[in-house]
N, C-alpha and C positions, 0 to 999 in steps of 0.2 A: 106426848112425851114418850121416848123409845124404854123399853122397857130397862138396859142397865140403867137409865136415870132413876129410875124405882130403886134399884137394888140401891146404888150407891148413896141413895138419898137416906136408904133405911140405913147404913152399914160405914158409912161414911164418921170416920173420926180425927181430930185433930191431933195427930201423931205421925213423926216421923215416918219416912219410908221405912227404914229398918228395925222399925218395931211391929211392922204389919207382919206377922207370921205367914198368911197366903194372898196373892193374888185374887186368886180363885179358889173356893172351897165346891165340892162335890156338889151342895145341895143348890147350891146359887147356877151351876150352870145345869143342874134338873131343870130347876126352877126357868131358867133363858130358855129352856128346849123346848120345857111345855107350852110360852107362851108363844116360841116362835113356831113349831109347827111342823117346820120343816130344815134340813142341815144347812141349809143355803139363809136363810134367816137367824137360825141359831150361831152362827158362825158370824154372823154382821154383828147382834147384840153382845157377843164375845168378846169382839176386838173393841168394840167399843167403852166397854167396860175397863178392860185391861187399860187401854188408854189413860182413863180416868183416872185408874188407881193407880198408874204407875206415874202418872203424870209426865204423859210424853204426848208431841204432839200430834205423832203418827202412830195406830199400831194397824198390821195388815197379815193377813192367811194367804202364804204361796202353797197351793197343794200340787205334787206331783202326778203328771199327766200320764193317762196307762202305759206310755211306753218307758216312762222312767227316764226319761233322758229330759224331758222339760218340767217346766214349774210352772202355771199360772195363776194370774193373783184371785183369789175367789174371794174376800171380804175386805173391806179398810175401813178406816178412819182415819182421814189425813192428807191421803191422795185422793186423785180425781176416781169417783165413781164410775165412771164412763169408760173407765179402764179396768174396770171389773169382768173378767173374761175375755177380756182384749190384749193384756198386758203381760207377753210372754217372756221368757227364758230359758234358753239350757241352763244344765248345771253346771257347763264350764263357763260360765255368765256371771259375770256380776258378782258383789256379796254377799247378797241371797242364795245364788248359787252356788258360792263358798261354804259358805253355811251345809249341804245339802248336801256337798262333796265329802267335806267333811266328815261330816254327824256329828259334832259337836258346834257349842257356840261359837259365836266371832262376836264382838264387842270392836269398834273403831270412834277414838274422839271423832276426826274429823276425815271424810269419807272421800275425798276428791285426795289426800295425800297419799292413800293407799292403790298398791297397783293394779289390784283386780278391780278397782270403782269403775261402774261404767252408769252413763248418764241417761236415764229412759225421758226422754223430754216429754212425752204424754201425759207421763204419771201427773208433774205436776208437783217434782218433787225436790227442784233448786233450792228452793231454803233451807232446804235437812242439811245440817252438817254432822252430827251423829249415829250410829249403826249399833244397833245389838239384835243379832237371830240367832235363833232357837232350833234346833229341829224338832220335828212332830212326831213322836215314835209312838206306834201303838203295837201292842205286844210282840214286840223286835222290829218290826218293819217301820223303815223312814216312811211316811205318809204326805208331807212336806215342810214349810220353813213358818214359825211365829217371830216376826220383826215389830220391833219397836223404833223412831227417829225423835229426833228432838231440835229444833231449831238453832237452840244454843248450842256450842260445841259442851259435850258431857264424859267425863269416865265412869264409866257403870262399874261401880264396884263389882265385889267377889257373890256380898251377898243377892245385890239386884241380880247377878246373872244366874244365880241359885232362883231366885225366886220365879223368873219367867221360864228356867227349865221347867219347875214345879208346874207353873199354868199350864205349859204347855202338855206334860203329863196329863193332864186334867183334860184340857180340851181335846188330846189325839183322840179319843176315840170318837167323836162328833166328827173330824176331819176324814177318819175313816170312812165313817156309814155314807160322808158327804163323797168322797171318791167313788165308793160301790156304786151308786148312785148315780151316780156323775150328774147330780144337780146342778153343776157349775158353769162345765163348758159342756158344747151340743159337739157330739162326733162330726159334724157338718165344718165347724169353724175349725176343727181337730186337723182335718183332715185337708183342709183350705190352707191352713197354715204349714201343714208338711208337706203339698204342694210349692209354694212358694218361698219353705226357704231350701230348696233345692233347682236349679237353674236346669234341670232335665225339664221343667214347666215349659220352659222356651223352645227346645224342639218337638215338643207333644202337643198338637191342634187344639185336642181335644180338653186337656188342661187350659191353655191361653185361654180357648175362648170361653170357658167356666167363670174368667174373671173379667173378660169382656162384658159378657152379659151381664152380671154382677149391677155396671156402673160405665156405660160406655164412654158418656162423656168424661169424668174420672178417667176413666184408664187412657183413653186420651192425651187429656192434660197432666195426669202423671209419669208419662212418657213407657206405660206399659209395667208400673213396677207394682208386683203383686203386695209386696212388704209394707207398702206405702199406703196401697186400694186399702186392706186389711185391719191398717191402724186407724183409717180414718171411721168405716162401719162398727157402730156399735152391735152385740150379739143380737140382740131384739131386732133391729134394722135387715141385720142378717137373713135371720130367719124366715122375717117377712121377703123380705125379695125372694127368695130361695125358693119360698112355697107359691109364689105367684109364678116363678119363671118353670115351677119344677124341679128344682134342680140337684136335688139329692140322690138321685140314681146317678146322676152324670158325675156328681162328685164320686162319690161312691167306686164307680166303673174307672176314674182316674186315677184317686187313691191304691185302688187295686194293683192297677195296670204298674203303677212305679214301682208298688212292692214288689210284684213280677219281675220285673225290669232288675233291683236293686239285688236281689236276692238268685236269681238264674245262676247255673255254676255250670252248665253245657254251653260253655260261650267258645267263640276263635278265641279267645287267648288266652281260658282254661287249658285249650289242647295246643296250641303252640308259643305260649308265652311264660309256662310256669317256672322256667326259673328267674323269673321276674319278681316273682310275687315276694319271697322272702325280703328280697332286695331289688325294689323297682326304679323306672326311670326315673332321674331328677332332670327336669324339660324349663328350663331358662326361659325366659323370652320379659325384654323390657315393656311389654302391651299383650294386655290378652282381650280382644273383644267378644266378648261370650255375648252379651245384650247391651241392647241402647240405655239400658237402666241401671246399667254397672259400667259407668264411665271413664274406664281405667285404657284408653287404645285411644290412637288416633287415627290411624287406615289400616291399609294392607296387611304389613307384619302383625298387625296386634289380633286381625279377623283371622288370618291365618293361623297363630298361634289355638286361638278359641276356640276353629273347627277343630283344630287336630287332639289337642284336650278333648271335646265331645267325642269324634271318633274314637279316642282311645278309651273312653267308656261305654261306646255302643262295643266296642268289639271285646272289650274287656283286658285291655294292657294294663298292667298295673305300671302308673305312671302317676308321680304328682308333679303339679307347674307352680314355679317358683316367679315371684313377679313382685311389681310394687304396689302399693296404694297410694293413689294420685289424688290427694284431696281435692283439688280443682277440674282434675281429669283434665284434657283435653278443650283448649278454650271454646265457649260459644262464638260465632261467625253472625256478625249483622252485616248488610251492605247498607252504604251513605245513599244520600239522595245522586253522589256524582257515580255510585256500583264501584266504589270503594272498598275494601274489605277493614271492617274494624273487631278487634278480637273485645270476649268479654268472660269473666273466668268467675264460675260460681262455686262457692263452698257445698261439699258434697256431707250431705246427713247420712253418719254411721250409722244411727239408727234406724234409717229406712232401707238398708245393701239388708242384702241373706247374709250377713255376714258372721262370724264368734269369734272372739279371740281365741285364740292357738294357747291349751294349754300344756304343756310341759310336763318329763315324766315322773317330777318333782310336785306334781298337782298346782303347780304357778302359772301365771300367764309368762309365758317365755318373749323376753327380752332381747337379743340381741346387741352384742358390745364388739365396735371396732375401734381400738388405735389407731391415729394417724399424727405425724408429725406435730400437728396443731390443736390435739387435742381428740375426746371421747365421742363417737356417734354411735346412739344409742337406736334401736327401735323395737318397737311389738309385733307381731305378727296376727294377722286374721286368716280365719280360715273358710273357706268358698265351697260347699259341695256342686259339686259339676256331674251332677248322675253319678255314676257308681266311682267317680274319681276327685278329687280336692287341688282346690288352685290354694296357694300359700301366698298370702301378701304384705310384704313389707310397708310400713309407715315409722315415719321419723317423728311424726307429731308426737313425742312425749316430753312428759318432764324432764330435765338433767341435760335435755340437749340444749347448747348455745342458741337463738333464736333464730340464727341463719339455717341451722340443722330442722330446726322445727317444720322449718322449713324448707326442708330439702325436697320431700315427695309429693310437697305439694302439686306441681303442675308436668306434666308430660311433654318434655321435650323444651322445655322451657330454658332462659337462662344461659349461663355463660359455661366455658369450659371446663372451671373448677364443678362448678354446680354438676356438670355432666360426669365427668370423673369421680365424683364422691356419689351418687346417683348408682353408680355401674358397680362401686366398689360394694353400696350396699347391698345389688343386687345380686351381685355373685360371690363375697368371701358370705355376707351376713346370710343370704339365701343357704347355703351350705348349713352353715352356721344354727339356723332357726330345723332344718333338719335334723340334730344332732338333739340340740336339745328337743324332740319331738321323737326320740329314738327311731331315725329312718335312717337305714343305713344304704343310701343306693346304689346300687349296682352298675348305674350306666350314668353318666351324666350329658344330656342334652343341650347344646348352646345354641338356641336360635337365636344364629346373628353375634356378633362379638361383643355386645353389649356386653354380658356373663361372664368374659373370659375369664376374669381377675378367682372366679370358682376354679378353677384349677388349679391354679397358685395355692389357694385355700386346702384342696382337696390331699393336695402331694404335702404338706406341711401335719397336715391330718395322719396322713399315709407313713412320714417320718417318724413323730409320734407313735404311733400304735406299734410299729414293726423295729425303730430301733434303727432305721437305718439311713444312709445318706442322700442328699438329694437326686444325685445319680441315679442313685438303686431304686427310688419311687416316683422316678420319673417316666419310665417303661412301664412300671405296675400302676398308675393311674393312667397315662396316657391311650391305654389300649381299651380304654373303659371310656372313652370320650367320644363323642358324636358332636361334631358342629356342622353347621349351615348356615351357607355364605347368601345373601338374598337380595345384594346388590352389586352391577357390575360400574356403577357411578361412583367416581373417586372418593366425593364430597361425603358419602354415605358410609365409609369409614372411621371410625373413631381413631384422633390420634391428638398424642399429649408431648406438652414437653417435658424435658428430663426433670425441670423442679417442680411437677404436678405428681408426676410417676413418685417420686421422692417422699413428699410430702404425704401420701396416701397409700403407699405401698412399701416404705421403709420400713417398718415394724415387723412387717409379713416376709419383708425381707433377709433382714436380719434374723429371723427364725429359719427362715430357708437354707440361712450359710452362705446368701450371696451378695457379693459385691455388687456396688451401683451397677457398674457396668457390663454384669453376667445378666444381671438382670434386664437392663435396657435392651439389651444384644435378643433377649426374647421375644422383643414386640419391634424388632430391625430388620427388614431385608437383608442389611449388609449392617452383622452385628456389631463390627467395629467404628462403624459412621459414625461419630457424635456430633454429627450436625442433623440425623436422619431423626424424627420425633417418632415416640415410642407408637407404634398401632396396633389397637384391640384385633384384626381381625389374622395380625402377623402370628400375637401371640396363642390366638384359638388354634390356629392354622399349624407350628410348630408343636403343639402340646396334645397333638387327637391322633386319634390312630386311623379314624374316620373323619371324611371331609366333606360334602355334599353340595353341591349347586340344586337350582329349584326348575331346570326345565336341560332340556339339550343342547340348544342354541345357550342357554346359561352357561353349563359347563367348560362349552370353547371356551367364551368369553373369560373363564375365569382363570382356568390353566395356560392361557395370555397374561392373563393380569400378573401371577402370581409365580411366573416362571422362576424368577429372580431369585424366589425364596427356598428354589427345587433344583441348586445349578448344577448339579450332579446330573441332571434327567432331559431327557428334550420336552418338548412342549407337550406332546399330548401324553407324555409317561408321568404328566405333574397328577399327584392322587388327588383329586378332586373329580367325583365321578357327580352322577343325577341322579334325583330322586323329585320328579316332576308333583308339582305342587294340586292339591284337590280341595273340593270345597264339603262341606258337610252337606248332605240332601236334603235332610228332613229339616235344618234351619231354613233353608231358602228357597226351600219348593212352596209353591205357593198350596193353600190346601186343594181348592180345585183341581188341581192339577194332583196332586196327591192321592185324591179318590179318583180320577183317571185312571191313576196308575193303577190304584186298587182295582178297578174293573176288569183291565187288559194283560196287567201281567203278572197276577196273583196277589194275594192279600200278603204276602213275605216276600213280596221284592225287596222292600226298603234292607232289609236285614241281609241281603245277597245281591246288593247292587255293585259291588266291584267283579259279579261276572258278566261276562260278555253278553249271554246268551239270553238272560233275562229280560235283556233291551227290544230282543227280538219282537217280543208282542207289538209294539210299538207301532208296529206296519197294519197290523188287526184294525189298529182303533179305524173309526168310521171318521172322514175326511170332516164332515159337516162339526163331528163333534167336537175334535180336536179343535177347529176354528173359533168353533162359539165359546170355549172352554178361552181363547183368547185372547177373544175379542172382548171378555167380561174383566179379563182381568186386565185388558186398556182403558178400559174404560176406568176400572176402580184405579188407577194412575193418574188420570189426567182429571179426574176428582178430588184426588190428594195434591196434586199440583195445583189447581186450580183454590182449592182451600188455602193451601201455602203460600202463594203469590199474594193473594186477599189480603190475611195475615199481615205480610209481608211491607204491603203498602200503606195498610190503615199503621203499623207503625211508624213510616217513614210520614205519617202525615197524607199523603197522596188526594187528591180530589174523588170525588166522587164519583165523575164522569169516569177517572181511571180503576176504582174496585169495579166499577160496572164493567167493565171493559176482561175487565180480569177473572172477573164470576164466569166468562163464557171461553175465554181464551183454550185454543186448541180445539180440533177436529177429533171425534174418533173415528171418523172416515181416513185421517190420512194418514200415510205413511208415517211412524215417531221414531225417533233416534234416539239415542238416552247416547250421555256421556256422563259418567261420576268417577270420580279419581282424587286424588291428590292432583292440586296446580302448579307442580312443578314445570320449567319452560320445556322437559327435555317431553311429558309428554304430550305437547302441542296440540293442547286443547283448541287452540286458533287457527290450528292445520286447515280447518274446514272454508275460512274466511279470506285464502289463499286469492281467489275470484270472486269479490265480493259481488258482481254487475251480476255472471252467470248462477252463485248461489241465491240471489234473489229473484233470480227468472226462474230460478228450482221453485222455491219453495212456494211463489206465489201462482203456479200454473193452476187455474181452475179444472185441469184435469185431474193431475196427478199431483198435486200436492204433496209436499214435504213439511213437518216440522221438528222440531229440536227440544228436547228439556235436558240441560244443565247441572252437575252440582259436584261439588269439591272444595278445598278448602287448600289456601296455599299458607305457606311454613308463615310464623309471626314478622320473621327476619327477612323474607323471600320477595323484595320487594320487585323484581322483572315477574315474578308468578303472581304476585298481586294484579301488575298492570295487564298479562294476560287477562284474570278471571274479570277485571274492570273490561275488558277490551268484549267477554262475553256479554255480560251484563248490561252494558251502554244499549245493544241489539234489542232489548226489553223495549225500548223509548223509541225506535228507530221505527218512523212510519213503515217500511218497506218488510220490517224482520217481528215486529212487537206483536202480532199476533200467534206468529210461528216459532218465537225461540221466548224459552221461560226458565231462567237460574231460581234455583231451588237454596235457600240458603239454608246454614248448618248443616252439613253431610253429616250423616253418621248412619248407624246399621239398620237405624227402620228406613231413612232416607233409600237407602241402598233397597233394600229389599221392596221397595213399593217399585223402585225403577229397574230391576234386574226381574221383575214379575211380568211387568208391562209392557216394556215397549215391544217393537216389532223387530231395532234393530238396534244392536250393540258397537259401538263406533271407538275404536281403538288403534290412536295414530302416535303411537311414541315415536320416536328416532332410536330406530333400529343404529348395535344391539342391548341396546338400554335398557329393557322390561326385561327384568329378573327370568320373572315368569307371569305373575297378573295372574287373577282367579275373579275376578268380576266377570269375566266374558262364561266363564264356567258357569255359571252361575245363573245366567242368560240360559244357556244351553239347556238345562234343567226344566226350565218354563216356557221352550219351545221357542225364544225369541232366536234370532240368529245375529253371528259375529261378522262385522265389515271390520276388519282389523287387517293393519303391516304384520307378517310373516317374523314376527319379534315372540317369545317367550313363551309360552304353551302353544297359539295359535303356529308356529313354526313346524312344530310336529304334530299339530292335528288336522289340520288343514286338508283335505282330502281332494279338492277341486268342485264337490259339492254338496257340501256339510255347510256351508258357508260364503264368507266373502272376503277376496284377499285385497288390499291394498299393495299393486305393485307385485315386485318377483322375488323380493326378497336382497335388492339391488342397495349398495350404498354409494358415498360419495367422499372425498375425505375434506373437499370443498361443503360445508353446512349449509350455506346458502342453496348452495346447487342440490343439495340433497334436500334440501326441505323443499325447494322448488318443484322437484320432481315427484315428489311423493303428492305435494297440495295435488298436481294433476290427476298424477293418479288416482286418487281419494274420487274425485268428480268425475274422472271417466269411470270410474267402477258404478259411482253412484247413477249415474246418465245412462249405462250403455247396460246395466246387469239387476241393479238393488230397485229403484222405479219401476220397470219394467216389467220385470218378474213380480213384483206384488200387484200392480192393476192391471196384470192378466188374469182378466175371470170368465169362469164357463158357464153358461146358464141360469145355472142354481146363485151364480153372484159367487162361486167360491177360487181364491186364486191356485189352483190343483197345484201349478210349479213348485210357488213358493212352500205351501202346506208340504209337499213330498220333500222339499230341504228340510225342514222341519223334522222330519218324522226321522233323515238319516242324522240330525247332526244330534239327535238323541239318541239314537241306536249306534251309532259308531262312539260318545264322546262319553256319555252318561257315565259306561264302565268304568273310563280311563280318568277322567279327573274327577275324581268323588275323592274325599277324604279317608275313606274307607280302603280304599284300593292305596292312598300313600302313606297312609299307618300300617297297616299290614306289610310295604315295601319296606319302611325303618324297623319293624319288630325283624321279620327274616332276614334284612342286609345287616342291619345295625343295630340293633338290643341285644338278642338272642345271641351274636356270637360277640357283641361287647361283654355281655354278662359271661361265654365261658359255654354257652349252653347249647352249640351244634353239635351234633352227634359225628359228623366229619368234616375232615378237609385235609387235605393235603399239597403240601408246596413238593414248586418244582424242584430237582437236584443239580443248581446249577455249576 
């Protein structure tokens, strides 16, 4: 019998609650201390007690963790024990949290109808519909939270909430000695957990692999998510592993290393970005893919967005990204037994994201409220540390909204036009909006992509408000504060509405504006007057910014073409739409090998000075052999993960056995490998390759020189001619002549990506020029030494040196498609036949192919500088923050 059974047995009387004068009296918890020994025991026998007496079903000790900004649970009865030390929270979290924010009680009947409830599904704690906490105050100082639940719903009266402040008096100072102490949590799980709920873990080696080791298989099948490894290890478990693997210095040397990181103030955009700081970028973007473990992106724009977030906290921009929370994310991808594409969309657990809710300078969780014609949408905001920067994320799953709204943020790109327009609206009047109430007053506003536009409209209605004056007059003073990027030159990839969606979603904001239907229509028109012309997002970024950008230089043309119409004052190339060529983050996607490469040959601080040229130089030092073997390892570890994937893949699909056997050995890392991953869209012709299907299988199957292929992409749910492409690759699996040399890789996503932009040997990128924006996968290649066979379309246009690489063709079109894809298929095979073969099974004695290894070595020294994300965040702060904000020291126009 635990020892309050003793007390209570002695002390126990048949009388109301409110004739019990104490909870607790002094001498009974002497008495619990001496028996238990120690704070971590005295603190169990406590709460258990108080339970008893209070007659409730749960009572539990949150004590405040040394940095003061979290709570974890150190004693219960009620909840699961297992979550003793496991079971965290900020203090803008939760009840408890409330509680702690506070410093005084909270008391709630029933816990799921209040705004700040949030659900810890570990705990174990669904049947509670009651709340009353306490704070832990020992002589002045908060210490942490005394909570009671109750199964039944209850109102705690005046006196009960008197009477567990009183316990709680009584027990602070045990909760104290128990903090000094820290008997509760080990600095090791402390320090694991501020690792991981900050997503700087992700571009730090040495972090990931802390949790790798941990529990490999886990981290694995978790898909990498530290949040998740961490709730599943009990402390005790912890430990052990820890001291078998060693791992407390490493932790330790991590934890450092962020504080470093988080805390530096000699940064680039200390010294050229501070007038930022007071009022920083607001950075839009529908998808941000930061990690495979935060689901919220579905390709390109969403990776791109996510580098440029990272970069803006390795360099130190003050910038937050505005975005939504995709409860389904982005669907899962299976293929049929016919290489069918079937979607599968899973519910994402908030409680496993780094995530907190966004609280408000009211101390609430901030809400978000739009009017629209049809009614109220509501949402909460979460808030995402991203290294020294925060992604802000919108979610409609709350109460008050209609159940269609509930469902609005559910899935990514999902849905029909309405869905898409109230989507956009959330994103850019509400995204503003969740700002405001977070008191960020930004200085610039960022719209990657026209998705966000409807923030503008918001911002100038903001701007009328504060100053008082007409939409005219705040149309000039917000507009010069605006940055968009345009990132597609494909029609389809515009957003555009008709006049009664516009109406129905934007009337309200309208009519605060001062405008007519039709002024306002005229915003998102070519040709304002057409009222046959549907409104488009990218018309109305495009009129309302002072700055305008495309993602590459061949973009640019492309787009002051498109968009002439809307500039008819100007000729073609005086239309303002200039470039800011797109980069990819390095330390996300260098593989680490290669990382410590770097570190040997061109100083331990290149990473931190990788957008100069001159850094790259070492690159020529390194020793030929190493470089190779450094590549060879990481093909290997490719066609390992593929070959696991395929496995996978088939014991799903049912598959015989003869064929997992077949699949356990599939691919060479003797030959030459090609990787394609993309989006399956038709325009970038992923079946380019299959143009000569007689002579690509005399390729691939030559016992010399050997050729193969790995696969992977995902085409749009609705895209069914991209469907029949990625079936059209995938059939090749089955095909006696191709099935040991081509392997689709199903569900794309960012580790997909990153095991095949590690690996292969050769980057194969055949859009239908000039249709790639710009593309950052081949960057990305370029990094890990592999090199680009790619059409003279979107970065590769300007990078392209003659021998850094490999070009498909001269850069030639057709206006006949046939005849242009005809001619490119050719090309592709004579470059392949006559340049890419060749030059890799030329080798010199030692077995090493010198040629190819010397491309290698320029298309990192020539490329590495120019597309790193580094080098295109530092172009938008100098072209485009810094004098959107007001904060160039000069300039001067002409007098004409």
């Amino acid at each position: 019998m635990d020892r309050y059974d003793d007390v209570v047995e002695e002390t126990e009387q048949d009388v109301s609650l409110g004739e019990v004068r104490n909870v607790l009296t002094l001498e009974e918890i002497g008495n619990l201390a001496a028996d238990g020994g120690q704070p971590a025991e005295t603190l169990m026998n406590v709460v258990g007690l108080i339970a008893k007496r209070f007659r409730t079903d749960v009572c539990s000790a949150y004590l405040l963790e040394p940095d003061r900004a979290n709570l974890v649970l150190a004693a219960t009865v009620g909840l699961r024990k297992e979550c003793i030390g496991n079971l965290r929270m900020e203090v803008h979290e939760g009840l408890t949290g409330l509680v702690a924010e506070l410093v005084r009680p909270v008391a709630v009947e029933q816990v799921k109808q209040h705004p700040r409830f949030k659900y810890f599904r570990d705990a174990g704690e669904d049947a509670y519909q009651s709340f009353l906490g306490v704070p832990l105050i020992d002589r002045g100082v908060l210490q942490g939270v005394l909570v009671v639940q109750t199964i039944e719903a209850r109102v705690f009266s005046e006196n009960e909430i008197h009477m567990l402040t009183e316990a709680a008096t009584q027990v602070a100072p045990v909760v104290s000695e128990a903090r000094t102490l820290d008997r509760f949590i080990a600095p090791l799980q402390e320090r694991l957990w501020a690792l991981a709920r900050n997503l700087w873990w992700s571009w730090d080696y040495n972090s990931t692999s802390l949790f790798l080791d941990l529990d490999p298989a886990r981290w694995s099948e978790l898909n990498h998510n530290p949040v998740a490894l961490l709730n599943e290890i009990p402390l005790a478990k912890l430990e052990t592993r820890a001291a078998e693997l060693m791992l407390h210095s490493r932790v330790n040397y991590a934890y450092r290393r962020m504080l470093e990181y988080l805390e530096a103030d000699r940064t680039w955009g200390a010294q050229r970005a501070g007038v930022l700081r007071p009022h920083p970028v607001a950075y839009f973007s529908a998808e941000f893919g930061l990690h495979e473990s935060l689901p919220v992106y579905s390709g390109g724009l969403g990776v791109l967005a996510g580098d440029h977030i990272k970069s803006a906290s390795d360099l130190d921009i003050p910038l937050v990204g505005i975005g939504l929370f995709y409860g389904q994310g982005y669907f899962r991808q299976r293929l049929d037994v016919g290489g069918w594409q079937r979607e599968e969309y899973l519910k994402t657990d908030v409680n496993q994201m780094p995530m907190e809710v966004a609280i408000g300078k009211d101390g609430r969780p901030v809400v978000v409220e739009i009017e629209t014609r049809s009614g109220r949408i509501r949402a909460k905001v979460w808030r995402v540390k991203v290294g020294r920067r925060e992604l802000l994320l919108l979610d409609s799953d709350v109460e008050g909204n209609a159940p269609e709204d509930r469902e609005l943020t559910s899935r990514l790109y999902g849905g029909d036009l309405r869905i898409r327009i109230r989507q956009e609206l959330l994103l850019g009047v509400g995204g503003l909006r969740a700002l405001k109430a977070l008191g960020i007053i930004p200085g610039v506003l960022h719209l990657n992509e026209g998705h966000s536009g409807f923030a503008v409209l918001e911002a100038i209605r903001m701007r009328m408000e504060e100053e008082g004056i007409s939409f005219e007059a705040a149309v000039p003073r917000v507009s010069r504060e605006v940055v968009f990027t345009t990132h597609t030159p494909v029609p389809a990839g515009h957003d555009r509405f008709d006049a009664g969606l516009v109406e129905e979603h934007i009337g309200p904001l309208r009519e605060a504006l001062g405008l007519s239907q039709e002024s306002l229509l005229g915003l998102g028109r070519e040709y304002p007057n057409n009222a046959d012309e549907l409104f488009c997002m990218t018309v109305l970024a495009l009129r309302l910014s002072r700055r305008a950008n495309a993602v590459s230089a061949l973009h640019a043309e492309v787009s002051r073409a498109m968009w002439t119409k809307l500039f008819r004052n100007k000729l073609e190339d005086d239309v303002p739409i200039g470039h800011i060529t797109n980069g990819v983050h390095v330390p996300s996607w260098l593989a680490p090998q290669m990382f410590r490469l770097y570190d040997r040959h061109l100083g331990t601080d290149w990473h931190q000075r990788g957008s100069e040229a001159k850094i790259w130089l070492g690159i020529e030092n390194v020793d030929d052999g190493e470089l190779w073997e450094t590549h060879l390892n990481l093909k290997s570890q490719l066609i390992e993960f593929v070959r696991r994937r395929a496995v996978a893949q088939a014991e799903r699909r049912g598959e015989s056995r003869e064929v997992l056997q077949r699949l356990e050995r599939v691919l060479s890392p003797d030959a030459l490998t090609i990787g394609f991953a993309r989006r399956f869209a038709t325009y970038k012709r992923a079946n380019l390759i299959l143009t000569d299907i007689e002579r690509l299988a005399s390729m691939v199957n030559d016992p010399n020189r050997p050729v193969q292929f790995v696969f992977a992409g995902k085409a749009h749910p609705l895209d069914e001619p991209g469907k029949r492409v990625l079936q059209q690759i995938a059939e090749l699996m089955r095909d006696p002549q191709f099935r040991d040399k081509f392997v689709f890789v199903e569900d794309y996503d960012i580790n997909v990506g990153r095991h095949f932009v590690q690996g292969v040997d050769v980057w194969l990128n055949n859009p239908r020029r000039p249709l790639e924006a710009s593309g950052t996968s081949g960057q990305k290649v370029v990094l890990n030494g592999g090199l680009n066979l790619s059409i003279l379309d979107g970065w590769w246009a300007e990078a392209f040196d003659g021998m850094n690489g490999f070009a498909i063709g001269t850069g030639r079109t057709h206006s006949n498609l046939s005849v242009h894809d005809s001619r490119d298929g050719e090309d592709l095979m004579r470059a392949l036949r006559e340049q890419v073969i060749p030059l890799y099974y030329q080798r010199d004695r030692d077995g090493l192919p010198r040629g190819w290894i010397k491309r290698m070595k320029r298309t990192i020294r020539t490329l590495g500088w120019r597309f790193n994300a580094d080098r295109m965040v530092m172009d938008y702060t100098l072209k485009c923050y810094v004098p959107a904000a007001g904060g160039t020291s000069s300039e001067m126009r002409a007098n004409s």
